[in-house]
C-alpha positions in Angstrom: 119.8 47.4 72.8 118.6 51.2 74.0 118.9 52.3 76.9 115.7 53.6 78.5 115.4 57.7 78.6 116.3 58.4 82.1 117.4 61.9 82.0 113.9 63.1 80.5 111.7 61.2 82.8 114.0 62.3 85.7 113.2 66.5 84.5 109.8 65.8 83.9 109.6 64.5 87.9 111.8 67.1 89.0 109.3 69.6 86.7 106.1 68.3 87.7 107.9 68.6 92.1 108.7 72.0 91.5 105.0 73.0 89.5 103.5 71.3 92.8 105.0 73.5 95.3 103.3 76.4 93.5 99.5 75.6 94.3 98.0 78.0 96.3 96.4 77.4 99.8 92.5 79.1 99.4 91.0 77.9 102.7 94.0 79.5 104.1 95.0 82.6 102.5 91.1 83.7 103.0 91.4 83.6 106.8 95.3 85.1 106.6 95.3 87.8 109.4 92.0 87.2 110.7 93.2 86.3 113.6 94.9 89.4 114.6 92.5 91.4 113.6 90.1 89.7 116.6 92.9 89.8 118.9 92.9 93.7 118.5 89.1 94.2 118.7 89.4 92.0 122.2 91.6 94.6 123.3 89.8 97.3 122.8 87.1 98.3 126.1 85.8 101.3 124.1 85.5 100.9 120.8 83.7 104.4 120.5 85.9 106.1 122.3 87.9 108.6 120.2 84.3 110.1 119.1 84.3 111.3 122.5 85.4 115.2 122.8 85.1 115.4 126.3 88.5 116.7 127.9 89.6 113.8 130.5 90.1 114.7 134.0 93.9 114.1 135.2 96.8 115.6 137.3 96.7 119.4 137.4 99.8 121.4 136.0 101.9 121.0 138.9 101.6 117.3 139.9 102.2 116.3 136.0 104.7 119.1 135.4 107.1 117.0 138.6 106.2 113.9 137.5 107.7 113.8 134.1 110.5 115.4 135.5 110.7 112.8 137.8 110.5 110.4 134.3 112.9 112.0 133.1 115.4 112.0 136.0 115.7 108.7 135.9 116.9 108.5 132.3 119.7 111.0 132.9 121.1 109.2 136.1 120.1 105.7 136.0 120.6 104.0 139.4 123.8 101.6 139.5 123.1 98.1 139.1 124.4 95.4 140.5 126.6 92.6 139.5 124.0 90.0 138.1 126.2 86.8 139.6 124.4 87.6 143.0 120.7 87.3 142.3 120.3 88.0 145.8 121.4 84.7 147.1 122.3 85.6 150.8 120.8 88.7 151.5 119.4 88.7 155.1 
C-alpha cells in the first residue's frame, strides 16, 4: 500500500500561503499619505503667503537684540531644578 504524498501537498500550501501575502492592496496604496497631506493644508492660514514681499513689522533692533540674549541666557545657566519626588505636595 502507498502512502499518500504529504510532503508535496504540504509545499504546495505552504507555497500558495506565502504567494498570498504578496497581493497588493490598490484601494489602499492609492490613498497612502493622503491624509497628511490634508492635515498640512488645514494648518496652513495663508496659503499665499510667501508671495508676499512685504517686510513684516516686529521688535526694533534693541528690544530683539535683548531678547535673544535673554534666549540665550537661559541656555547657558539653566535654573536648578528640583527634586521630582515633591511634585509640590505641601507647598503652602
Amino acid at each position: 500500500m502507498q502512502r499518500p504524498p504529504i510532503f508535496p501537498l504540504l509545499c504546495l500550501l505552504l507555497a500558495a500561503c506565502a504567494v498570498g501575502g504578496c497581493s497588493t492592496t490598490p484601494q489602499l496604496d492609492r490613498q497612502f499619505g493622503r491624509s497628511v497631506d490634508l492635515l498640512r493644508a488645514r494648518q496652513v492660514i495663508n496659503p499665499q503667503a510667501g508671495l508676499n514681499r512685504d517686510p513684516v513689522a516686529g521688535l526694533d533692533g534693541k528690544s530683539a537684540v535683548a531678547g535673544y540674549n535673554a534666549y540665550q541666557k537661559t541656555f547657558t545657566a539653566p535654573l536648578p531644578q528640583s527634586s521630582t519626588l515633591t511634585i509640590g505636595v505641601g507647598r503652602q
